[in-house]
C-alpha positions in Angstrom: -17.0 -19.4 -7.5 -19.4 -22.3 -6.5 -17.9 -25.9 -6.3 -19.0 -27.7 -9.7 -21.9 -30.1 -10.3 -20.8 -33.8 -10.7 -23.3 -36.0 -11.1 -22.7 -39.8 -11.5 -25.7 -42.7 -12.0 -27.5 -40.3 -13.9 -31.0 -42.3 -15.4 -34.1 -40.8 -17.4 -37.8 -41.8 -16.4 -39.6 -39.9 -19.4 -39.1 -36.7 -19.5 -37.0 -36.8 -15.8 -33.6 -37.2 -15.2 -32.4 -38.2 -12.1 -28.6 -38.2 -11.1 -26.7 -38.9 -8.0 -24.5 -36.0 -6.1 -23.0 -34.8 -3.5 -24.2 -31.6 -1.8 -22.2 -28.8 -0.2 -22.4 -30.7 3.2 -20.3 -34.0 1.6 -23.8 -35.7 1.8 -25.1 -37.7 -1.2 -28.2 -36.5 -2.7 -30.2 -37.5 -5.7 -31.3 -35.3 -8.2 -35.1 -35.2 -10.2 -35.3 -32.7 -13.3 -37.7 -32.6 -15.6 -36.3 -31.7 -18.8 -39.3 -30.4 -20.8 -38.7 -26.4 -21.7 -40.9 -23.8 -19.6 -41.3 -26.0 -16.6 -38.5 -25.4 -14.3 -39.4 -28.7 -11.9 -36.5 -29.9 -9.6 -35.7 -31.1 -6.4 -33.4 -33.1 -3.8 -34.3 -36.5 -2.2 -32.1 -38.3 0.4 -32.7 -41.5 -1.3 -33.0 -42.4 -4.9 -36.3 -44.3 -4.5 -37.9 -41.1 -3.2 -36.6 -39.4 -6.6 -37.8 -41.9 -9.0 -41.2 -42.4 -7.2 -41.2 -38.4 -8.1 -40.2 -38.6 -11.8 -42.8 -41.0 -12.0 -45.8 -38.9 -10.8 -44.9 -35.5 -11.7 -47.6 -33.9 -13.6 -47.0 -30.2 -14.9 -49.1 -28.2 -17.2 -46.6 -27.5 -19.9 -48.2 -28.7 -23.6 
């Protein structure tokens, strides 16, 4: 059974959420999910700048 999410200092930008982690390693990692339905974007950043600077310029194509 995989260990369970638990994310803490979670904070929306638009349509992004971005919460703080820790990853399987023990490291802490933060978060960027856009929430909008049919566009699957996420990914990991070592630093929670890097992950709002990303909320704030993702573009997708979903209308």
């Amino acid at each position: 059974m995989p260990a369970r999410e638990n994310f803490r200092s979670v904070m929306r930008i638009g349509p992004v959420q971005i919460g703080t982690h820790r990853d399987r390693h023990g490291r802490t990692t933060h978060a960027a999910v856009y929430t909008a339905d049919r566009c699957g974007w996420s990914a990991d950043y070592s630093s929670q700048t890097a992950a709002q600077l990303a909320a704030r310029t993702h573009r997708c194509n979903v209308r």
